[in-house]
Backbone bond lengths (Angstrom), bond angles and torsions (degrees), N, CA, C in turn:
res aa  C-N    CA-C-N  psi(-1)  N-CA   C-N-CA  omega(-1)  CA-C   N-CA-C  phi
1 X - - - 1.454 - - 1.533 109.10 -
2 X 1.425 125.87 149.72 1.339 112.78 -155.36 2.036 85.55 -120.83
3 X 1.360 98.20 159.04 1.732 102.42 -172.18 1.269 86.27 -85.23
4 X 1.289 94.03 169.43 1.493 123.64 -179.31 1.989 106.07 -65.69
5 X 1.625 125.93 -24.34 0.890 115.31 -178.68 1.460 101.63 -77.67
6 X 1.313 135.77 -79.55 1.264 144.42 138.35 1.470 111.94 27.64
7 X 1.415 124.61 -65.22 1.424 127.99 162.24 1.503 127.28 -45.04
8 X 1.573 116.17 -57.01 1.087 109.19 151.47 1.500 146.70 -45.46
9 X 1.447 96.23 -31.44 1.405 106.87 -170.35 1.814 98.78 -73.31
10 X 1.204 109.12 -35.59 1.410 116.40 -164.26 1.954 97.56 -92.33
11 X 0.884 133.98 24.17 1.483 143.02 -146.98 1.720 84.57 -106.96
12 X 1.184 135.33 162.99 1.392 111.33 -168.12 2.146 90.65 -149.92
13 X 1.247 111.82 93.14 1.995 93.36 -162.98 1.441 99.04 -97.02
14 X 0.962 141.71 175.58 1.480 172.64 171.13 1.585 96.12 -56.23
15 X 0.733 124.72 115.35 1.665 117.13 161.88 1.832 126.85 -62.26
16 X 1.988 84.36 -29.37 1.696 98.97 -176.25 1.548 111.04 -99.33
17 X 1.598 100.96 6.09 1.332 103.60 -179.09 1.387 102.38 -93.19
18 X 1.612 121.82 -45.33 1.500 117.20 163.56 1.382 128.58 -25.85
19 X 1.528 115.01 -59.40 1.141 161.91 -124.78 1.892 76.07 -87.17
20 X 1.588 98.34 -80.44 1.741 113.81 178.96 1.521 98.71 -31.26
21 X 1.452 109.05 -66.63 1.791 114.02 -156.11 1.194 115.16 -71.71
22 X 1.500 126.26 -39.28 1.204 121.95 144.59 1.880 132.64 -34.80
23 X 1.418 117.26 -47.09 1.488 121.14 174.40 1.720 83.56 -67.41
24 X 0.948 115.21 -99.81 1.923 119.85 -169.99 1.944 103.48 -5.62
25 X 1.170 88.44 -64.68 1.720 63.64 -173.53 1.741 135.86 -73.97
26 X 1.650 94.32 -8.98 1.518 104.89 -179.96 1.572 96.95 -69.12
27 X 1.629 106.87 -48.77 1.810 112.40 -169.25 1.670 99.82 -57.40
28 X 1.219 120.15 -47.28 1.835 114.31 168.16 1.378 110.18 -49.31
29 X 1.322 122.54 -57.01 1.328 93.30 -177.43 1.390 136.02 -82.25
30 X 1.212 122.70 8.45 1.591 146.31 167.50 1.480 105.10 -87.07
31 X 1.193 122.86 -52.57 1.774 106.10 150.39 1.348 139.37 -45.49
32 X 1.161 101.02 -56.74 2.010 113.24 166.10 1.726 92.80 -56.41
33 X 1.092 145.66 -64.00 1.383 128.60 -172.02 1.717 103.33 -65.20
34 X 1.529 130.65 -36.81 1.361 88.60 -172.56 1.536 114.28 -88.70
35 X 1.001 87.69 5.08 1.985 91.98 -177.94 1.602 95.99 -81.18
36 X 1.133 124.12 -36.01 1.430 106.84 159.71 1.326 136.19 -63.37
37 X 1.324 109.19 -29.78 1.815 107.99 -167.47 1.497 110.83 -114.42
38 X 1.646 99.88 -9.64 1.786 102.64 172.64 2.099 86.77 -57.13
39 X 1.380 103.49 -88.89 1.529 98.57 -149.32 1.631 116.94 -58.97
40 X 1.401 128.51 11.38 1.523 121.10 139.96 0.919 133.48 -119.35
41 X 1.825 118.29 29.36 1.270 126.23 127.46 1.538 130.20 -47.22
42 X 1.330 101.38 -64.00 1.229 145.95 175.98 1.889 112.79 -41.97
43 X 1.430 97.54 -31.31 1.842 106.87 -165.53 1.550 88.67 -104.84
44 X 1.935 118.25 -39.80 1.472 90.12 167.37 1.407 122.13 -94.79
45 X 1.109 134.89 20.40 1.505 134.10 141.77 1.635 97.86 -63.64
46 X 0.993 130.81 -70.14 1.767 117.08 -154.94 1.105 89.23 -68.00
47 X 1.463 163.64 -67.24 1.109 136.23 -154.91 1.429 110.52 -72.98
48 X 1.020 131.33 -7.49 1.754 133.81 177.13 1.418 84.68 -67.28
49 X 1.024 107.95 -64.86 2.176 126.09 -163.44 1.735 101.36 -44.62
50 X 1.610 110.61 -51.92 0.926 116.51 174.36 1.113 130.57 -53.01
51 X 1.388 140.97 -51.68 1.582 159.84 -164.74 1.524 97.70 -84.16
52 X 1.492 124.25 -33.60 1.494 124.98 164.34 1.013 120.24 -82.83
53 X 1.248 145.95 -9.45 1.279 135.28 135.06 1.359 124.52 -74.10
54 X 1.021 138.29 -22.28 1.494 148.18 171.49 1.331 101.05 -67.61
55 X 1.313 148.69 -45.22 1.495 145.69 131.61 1.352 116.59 -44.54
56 X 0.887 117.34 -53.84 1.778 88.55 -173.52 1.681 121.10 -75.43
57 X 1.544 103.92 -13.30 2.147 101.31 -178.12 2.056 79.25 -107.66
58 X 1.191 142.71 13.76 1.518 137.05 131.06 1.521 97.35 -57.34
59 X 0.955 149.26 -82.42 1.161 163.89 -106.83 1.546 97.12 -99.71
60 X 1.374 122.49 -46.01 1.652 122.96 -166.39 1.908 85.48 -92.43
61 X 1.080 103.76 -22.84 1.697 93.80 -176.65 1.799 119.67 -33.53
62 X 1.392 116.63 124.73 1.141 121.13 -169.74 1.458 98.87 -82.45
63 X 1.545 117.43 141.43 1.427 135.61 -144.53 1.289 93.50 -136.15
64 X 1.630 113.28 112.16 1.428 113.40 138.92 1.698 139.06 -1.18
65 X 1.520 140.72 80.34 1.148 132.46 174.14 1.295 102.24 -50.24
66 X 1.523 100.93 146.07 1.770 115.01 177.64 1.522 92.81 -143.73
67 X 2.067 92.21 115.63 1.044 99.12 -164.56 1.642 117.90 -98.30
């Protein structure tokens, strides 16, 4: 009966199967990250957008003469 190290050693894998499963899981985890950081990128861009326009039509705001 052969040990469990022995088994492995004699275990025989695909080189192009690595190759596949290796790309597959890097591309998963580059999805799971942009599915995270697309939509709070995205929320601090609009509020960047936001707070700069809220200053600049502050800014053109027509002002009371004080005479």
């Amino acid at each position: 009966m052969l040990s469990v190290s022995q088994a492995l050693e004699e275990r025989k894998e695909s080189p192009a199967l690595v190759v596949v499963t290796t790309a597959f899981q890097l591309a998963l985890v580059v999805l799971v990250w942009l599915l995270a950081l697309v939509p709070a990128a995205v929320a601090a861009l609009t509020m960047f957008a936001i707070k700069t326009l809220g200053g600049v039509l502050s800014a053109w705001s027509v002002r009371p003469r004080e005479d």
